[in-house]
C-alpha positions in Angstrom: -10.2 -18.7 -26.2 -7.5 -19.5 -23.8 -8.1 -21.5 -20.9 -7.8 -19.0 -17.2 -4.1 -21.0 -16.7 -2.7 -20.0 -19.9 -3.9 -16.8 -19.5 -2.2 -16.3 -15.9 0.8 -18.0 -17.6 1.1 -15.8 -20.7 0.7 -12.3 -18.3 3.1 -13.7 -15.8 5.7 -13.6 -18.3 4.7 -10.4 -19.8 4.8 -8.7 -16.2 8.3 -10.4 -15.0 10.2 -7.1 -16.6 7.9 -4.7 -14.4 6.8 -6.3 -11.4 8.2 -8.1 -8.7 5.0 -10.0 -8.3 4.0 -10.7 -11.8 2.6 -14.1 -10.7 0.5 -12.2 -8.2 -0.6 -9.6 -10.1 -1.9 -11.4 -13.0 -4.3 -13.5 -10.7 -5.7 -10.5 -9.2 -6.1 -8.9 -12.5 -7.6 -11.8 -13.9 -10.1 -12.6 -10.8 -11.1 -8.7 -10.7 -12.3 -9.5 -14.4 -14.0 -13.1 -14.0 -15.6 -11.7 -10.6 -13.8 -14.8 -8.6 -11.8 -15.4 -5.8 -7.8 -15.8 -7.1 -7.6 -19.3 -5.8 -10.7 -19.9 -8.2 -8.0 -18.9 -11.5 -6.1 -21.9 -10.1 -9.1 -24.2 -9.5 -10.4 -23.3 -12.7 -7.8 -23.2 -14.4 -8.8 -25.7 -17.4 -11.4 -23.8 -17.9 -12.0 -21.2 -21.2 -12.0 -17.6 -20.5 -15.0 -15.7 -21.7 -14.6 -13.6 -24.9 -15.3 -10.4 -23.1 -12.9 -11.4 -19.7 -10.3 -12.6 -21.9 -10.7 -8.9 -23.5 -11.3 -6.3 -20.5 -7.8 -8.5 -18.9 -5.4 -7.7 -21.5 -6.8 -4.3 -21.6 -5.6 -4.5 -17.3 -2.4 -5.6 -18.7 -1.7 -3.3 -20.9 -2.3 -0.8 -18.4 -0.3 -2.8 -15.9 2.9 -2.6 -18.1 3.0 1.1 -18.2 3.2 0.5 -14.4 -0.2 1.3 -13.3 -0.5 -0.1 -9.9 -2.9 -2.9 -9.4 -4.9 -1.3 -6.4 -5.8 1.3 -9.2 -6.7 -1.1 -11.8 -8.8 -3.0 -9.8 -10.0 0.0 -7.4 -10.0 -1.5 -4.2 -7.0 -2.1 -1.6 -7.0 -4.8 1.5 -6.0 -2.5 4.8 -6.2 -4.2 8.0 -8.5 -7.1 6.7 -10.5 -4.8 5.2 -11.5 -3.6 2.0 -10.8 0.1 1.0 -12.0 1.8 -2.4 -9.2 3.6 -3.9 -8.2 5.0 -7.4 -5.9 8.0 -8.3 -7.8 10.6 -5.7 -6.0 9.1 -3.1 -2.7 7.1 -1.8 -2.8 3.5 -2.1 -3.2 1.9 1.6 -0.1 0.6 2.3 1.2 -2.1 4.8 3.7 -0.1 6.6 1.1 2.1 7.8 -0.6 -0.7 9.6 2.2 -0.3 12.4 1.2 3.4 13.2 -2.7 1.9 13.4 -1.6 -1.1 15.2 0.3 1.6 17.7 -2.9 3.9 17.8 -5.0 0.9 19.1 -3.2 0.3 21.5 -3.0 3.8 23.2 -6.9 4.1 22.6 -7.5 0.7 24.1 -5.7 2.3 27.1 -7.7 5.2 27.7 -11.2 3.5 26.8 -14.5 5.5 25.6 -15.1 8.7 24.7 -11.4 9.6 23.6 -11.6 11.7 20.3 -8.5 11.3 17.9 -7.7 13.4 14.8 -6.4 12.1 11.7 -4.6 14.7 9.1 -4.2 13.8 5.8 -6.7 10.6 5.9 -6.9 10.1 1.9 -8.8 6.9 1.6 -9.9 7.4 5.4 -7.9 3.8 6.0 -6.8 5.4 9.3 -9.5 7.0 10.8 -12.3 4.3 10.1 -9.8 1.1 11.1 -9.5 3.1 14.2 -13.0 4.4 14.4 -13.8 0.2 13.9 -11.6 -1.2 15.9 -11.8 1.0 19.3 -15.8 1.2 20.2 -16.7 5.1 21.7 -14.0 6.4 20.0 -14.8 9.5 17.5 -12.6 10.5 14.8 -12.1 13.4 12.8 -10.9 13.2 10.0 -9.0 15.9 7.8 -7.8 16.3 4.5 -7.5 19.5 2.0 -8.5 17.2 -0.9 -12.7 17.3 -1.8 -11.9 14.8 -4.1 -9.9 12.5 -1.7 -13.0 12.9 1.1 -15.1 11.7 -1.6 -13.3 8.1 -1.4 -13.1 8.4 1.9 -16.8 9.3 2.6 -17.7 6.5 0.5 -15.0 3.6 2.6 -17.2 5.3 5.8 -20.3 4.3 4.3 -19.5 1.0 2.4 -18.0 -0.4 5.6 -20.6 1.0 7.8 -18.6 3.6 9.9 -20.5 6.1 11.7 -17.9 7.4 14.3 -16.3 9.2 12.0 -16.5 13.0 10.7 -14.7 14.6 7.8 -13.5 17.8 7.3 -12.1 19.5 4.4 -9.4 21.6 5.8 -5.7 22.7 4.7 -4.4 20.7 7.8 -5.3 22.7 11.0 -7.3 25.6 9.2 -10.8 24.2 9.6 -10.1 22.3 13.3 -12.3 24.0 16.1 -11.6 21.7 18.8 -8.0 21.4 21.1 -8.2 18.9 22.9 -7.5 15.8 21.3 -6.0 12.5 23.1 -4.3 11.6 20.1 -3.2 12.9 16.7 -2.3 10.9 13.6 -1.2 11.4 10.5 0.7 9.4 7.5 2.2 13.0 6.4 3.9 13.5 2.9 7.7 13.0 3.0 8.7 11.6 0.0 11.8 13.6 -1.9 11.1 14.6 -5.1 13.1 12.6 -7.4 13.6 9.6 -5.1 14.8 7.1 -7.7 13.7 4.5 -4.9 10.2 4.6 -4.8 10.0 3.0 -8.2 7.4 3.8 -11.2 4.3 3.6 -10.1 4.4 6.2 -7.8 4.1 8.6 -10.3 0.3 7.8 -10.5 -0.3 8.7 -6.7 -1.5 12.8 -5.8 1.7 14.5 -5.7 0.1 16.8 -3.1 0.2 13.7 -0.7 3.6 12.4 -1.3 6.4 14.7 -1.9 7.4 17.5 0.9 10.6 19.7 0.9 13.2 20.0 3.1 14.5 16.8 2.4 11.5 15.3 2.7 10.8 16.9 6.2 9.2 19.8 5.8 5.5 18.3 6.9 6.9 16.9 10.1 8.5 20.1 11.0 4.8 21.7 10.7 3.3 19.2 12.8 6.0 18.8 15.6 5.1 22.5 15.5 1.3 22.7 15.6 0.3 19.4 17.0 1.1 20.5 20.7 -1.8 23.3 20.5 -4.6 20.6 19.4 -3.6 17.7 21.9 -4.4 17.4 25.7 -1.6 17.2 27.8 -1.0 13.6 28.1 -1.8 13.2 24.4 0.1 11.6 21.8 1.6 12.5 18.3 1.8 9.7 16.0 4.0 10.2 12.7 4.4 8.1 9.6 8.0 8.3 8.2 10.4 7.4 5.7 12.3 4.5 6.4 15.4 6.2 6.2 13.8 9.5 8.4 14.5 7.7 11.5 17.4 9.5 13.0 16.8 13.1 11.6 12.5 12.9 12.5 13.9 12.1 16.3 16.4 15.0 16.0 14.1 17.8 14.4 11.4 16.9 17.0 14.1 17.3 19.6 15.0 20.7 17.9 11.2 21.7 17.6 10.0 20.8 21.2 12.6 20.1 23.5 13.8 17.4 25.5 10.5 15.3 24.6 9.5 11.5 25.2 9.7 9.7 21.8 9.5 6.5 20.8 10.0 4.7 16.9 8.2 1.4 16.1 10.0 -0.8 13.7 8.5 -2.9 10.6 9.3 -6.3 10.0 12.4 -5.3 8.2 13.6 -3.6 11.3 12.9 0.2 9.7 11.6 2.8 11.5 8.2 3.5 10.1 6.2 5.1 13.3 7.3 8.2 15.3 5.4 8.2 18.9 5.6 12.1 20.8 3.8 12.1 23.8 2.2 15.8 24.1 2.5 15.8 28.4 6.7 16.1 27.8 5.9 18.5 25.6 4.0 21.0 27.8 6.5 20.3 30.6 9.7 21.1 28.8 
């Protein structure tokens, strides 16, 4: 058998035509299999790969090179330092969404205990528990028209020992009672059909939570529409967008509410990534 460093060497090489992290993805693949930590394929590397490992990785690889993502293949996705069960139910946790959490804290942290926040669309519930986690007396609803994505989300609540959080199967607003939230969240679909840009792997995601119409805009037109009527006054609206829905997001609000208070938060790369409508403006306009 080949030792774990020619292993990671031979499926580096075989990933460099469809990955832009074949280095990367070859240790996780191959530490998934040996149940080790990645730096532990470096450490070890001298050492001969089991029989059975050496067989369950290429079977990863394989799947890797038809562009499987690796979140998939190994079923679990880091999100805020914490570990999130995902397979093909559900999005992949991504890091751009971290910015709309990272915004979210911050109002919650503001306004203390006892706030109640709604997420729509939560997927792999990697929104509402982080929040549900990270701000104590907070509850969370959380809503998504999927049973099969509130499955993996259920089971994130209970494996990382969330209990501030309820989920509801709804088609967005359908099965909401209450109207009074202090803030609204959601990491909408707004991906074009036939965006060339997204790359392959995409196509392994639910359609149903990645592609809207209207250029991409038609689920931010519905909740620039309804969100007002399920927020307090003095709530906020916080969007996930395209990186390249910065200018038209700000204008279709504009055109939908009025002259309203909004804010975008930039990524790293300077993209806008997080829409911010407070609800008070809103109501006043």
């Amino acid at each position: 058998m080949p030792t774990l460093q020619e292993t990671l060497r031979n499926a580096a090489r075989e990933l460099r035509d469809i990955s832009s992290t074949p280095q990367l993805d070859a240790e996780v693949l191959l530490a998934h299999v040996c149940q080790i930590r990645r730096i532990d394929c470096i450490s070890r590397g001298l050492e001969e790969l089991e029989s059975e490992h050496y067989r369950q990785f290429q079977e990863l690889i394989s799947r890797r090179l038809k562009h499987e993502p690796v979140a998939y293949l190994v079923g679990q996705q880091e999100f805020f330092g914490r570990p999130f069960s995902v397979d093909s139910r559900v999005l992949i946790p991504r890091p751009e969404t971290e910015l709309l959490v990272e915004r979210a804290i911050e109002i919650l942290r503001k306004g203390g205990a006892g706030q109640r926040v709604l997420d729509l669309g939560t997927g792999s519930g990697c929104i509402a528990i982080t929040l549900a986690l990270e701000c104590s007396g907070v509850m969370v609803d959380a809503v998504d028209v999927s049973p099969e994505a509130l499955e993996v989300a259920r089971h994130n609540a209970q494996s990382l020992s969330c209990t501030n959080v309820t989920f509801i199967e709804s088609n967005w607003f359908s099965q909401v009672d209450f109207s009074d939230y202090d803030l609204l969240v959601s990491n909408p679909p707004y991906v074009i059909r036939g965006d060339t840009q997204c790359g392959p792997e995409i196509a392994f995601e639910p359609e149903l939570a990645l592609y809207a119409e209207e250029d991409g805009t038609q689920a931010l037109k519905f909740l620039y529409e309804q969100a007002p009527k399920y927020l307090r006054s003095g709530g906020t609206l916080l969007c996930e967008i395209g990186s390249d829905q910065g200018e038209i997001s700000m204008k279709l609000a504009r055109e939908v509410l009025g002259g309203v208070r909004q804010d975008m938060h930039y990524d790293l790369a300077n993209l806008p990534r997080c829409q911010e409508i407070l609800c008070s403006d809103v109501a006043d306009s």
